[in-house]
N, C-alpha and C positions, 0 to 999 in steps of 0.2 A: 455200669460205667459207660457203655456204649451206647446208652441209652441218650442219657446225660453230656454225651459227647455231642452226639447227634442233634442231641436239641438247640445246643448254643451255637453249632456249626451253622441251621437255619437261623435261627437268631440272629448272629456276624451275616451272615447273605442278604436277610429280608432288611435290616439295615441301610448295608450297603447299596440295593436297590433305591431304597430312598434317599441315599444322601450324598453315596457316591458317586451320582453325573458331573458333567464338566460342566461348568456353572460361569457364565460371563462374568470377567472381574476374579477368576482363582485363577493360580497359578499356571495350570494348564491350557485353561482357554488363553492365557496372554502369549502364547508361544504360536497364536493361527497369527495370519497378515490381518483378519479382524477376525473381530466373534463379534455379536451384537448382543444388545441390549434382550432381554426374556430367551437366550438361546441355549442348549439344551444337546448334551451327547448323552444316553441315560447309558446307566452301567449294568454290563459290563460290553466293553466294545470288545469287539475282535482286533482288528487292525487297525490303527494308524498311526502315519508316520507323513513327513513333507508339511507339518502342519503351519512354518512360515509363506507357504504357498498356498496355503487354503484361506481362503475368505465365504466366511457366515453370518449373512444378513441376522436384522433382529426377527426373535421371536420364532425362530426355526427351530423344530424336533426332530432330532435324529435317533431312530429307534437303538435299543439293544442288539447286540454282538453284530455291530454294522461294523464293516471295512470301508473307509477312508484314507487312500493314499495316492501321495504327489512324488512321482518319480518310480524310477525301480526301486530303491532302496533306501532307507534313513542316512541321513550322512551327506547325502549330494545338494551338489551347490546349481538351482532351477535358473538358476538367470533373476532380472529385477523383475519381471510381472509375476500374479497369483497364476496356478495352473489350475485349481478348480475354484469356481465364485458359486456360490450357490444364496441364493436370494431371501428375502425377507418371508416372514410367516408358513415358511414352508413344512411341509412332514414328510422324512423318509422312513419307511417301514424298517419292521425289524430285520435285519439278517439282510440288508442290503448291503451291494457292494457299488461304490464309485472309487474306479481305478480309474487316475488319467497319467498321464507321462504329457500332452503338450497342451491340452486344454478340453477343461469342460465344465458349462456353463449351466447353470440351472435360474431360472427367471423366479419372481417373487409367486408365492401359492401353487409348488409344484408339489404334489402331492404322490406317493408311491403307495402300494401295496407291499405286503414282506418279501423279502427274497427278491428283489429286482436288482438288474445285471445292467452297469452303466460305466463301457470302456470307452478310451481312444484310442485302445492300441490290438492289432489284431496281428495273429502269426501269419509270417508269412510260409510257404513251401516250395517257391520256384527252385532252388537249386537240391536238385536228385541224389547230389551224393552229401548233405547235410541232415542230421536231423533236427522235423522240425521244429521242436525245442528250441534249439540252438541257436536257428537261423535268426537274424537280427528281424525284431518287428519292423510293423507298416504303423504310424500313426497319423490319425485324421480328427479335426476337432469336429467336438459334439457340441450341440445348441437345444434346451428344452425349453420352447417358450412358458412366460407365465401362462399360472391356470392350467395348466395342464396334469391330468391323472393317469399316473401309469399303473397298470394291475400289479397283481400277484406273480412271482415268478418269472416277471415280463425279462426281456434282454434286449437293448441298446447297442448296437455296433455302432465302430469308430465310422464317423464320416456322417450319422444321422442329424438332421437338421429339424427338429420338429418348431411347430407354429404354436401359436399361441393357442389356449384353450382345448387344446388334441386332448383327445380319449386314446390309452393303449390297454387294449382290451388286457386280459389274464392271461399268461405265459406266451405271447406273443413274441418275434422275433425282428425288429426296428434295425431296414438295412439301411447301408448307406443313401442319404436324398435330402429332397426338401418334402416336407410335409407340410399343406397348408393349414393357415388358421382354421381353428373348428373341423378339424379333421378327426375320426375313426378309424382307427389303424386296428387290426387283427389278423393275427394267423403268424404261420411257419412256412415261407419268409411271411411277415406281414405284408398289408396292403391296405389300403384306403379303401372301404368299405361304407362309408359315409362321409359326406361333407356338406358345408354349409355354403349354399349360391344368395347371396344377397339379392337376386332377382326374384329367385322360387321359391327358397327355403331351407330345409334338408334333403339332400338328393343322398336313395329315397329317402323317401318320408317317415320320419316318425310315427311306432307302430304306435295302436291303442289309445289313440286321442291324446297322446301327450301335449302336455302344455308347448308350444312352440314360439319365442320371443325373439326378433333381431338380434344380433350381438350388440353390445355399445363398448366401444374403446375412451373407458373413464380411467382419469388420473388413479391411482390408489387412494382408497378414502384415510389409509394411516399414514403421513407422509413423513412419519416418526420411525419409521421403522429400520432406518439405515440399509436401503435396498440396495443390492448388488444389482443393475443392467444389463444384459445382454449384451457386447461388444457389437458394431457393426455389422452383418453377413458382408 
């Protein structure tokens, strides 16, 4: 009987794997401020909640038991704009988290590793007789340009501004700044480790005779895609 049991129990999961994502046009996705067209929550999510404050471009993958939440808690009323916009054809790995409370923006083809950490809100601890729990957060809005790939495990703090096209290396730690276009961010805290000088090149240089090509700032070639933009800096 246990046997038997067991087996229909994966049967109902492997299923649900397949059918039960949140699927542009079902019920679920109608409750984001958009979902787009080819877009994609696979099941089973961990967290979310604020999803009339979430807007998701077309043809974005959001991995498995990812966290997605707008606000501290289900229930609360965000104001009229989205608090996270995240952009067309995008892929966030599995087991990632984006928490925001005032804003966080993701540009079209930002790609994640699993397990990446993507707040606006960080604790504060200046007053000594509170703990810090308790004490009311700091929040600072986050900016990931398109094209941009974040690793495995990587962590985003509130106030990072990264550019277009950035590499973050694998469990790296993104403090508060602006990070330029074509930039290489690595380490605990991170740092710019590589960039791209349109006079020279890659400063340094790319090891191993890697192929090396100018950047080119092209339209998107899918202009179907119902892309979410980056807000002003």
């Amino acid at each position: 009987m246990s046997r038997l049991l067991s087996w229909m129990v994966r049967g109902v999961w492997a299923w649900a794997r397949r059918h039960a994502d949140v699927r542009a046009g079902s019920r679920a996705a109608r409750r984001f401020a958009a979902y787009g067209t080819g877009t994609s929550i696979a099941f089973p999510p961990a967290t979310v909640f604020g999803e009339p404050w979430i807007e998701l471009g077309s043809h974005t993958l959001l991995g498995a038991d990812i966290t997605l939440t707008a606000g501290m808690l289900p229930g609360l009323d965000l104001g009229a704009e989205p608090i996270i916009r995240i952009g067309g054809g995008c892929t966030i790995g599995r087991g990632s988290h984006i928490v925001a409370h005032r804003s966080i923006v993701l540009g079209d083809d930002v790609f994640t590793g699993p397990y990446v950490y993507i707040t606006d809100q960080n604790h504060v601890y200046s007053d000594l007789n509170v703990p810090v729990g308790r004490q009311w957060p700091a929040d600072d809005p986050v900016r990931v340009g398109s094209g941009t790939w974040i690793g495995a495990h990587a962590v985003v703090l509130p106030g990072a501004r990264l550019g277009q096209n950035c590499v973050v290396a694998a469990s790296s730690v993104v403090r508060p700044g602006e990070y330029p276009d074509y930039s290489v961010i690595a380490g605990v805290p991170g740092r710019v480790v590589r960039r791209y000088d349109p006079q020279v090149g890659w400063v340094p240089p790319l090891r191993g005779g890697a192929h090396e090509s100018a950047p080119e700032r092209s339209a998107p070639s899918t202009p179907d895609r119902g892309n979410v933009a980056p807000p002003e800096a």
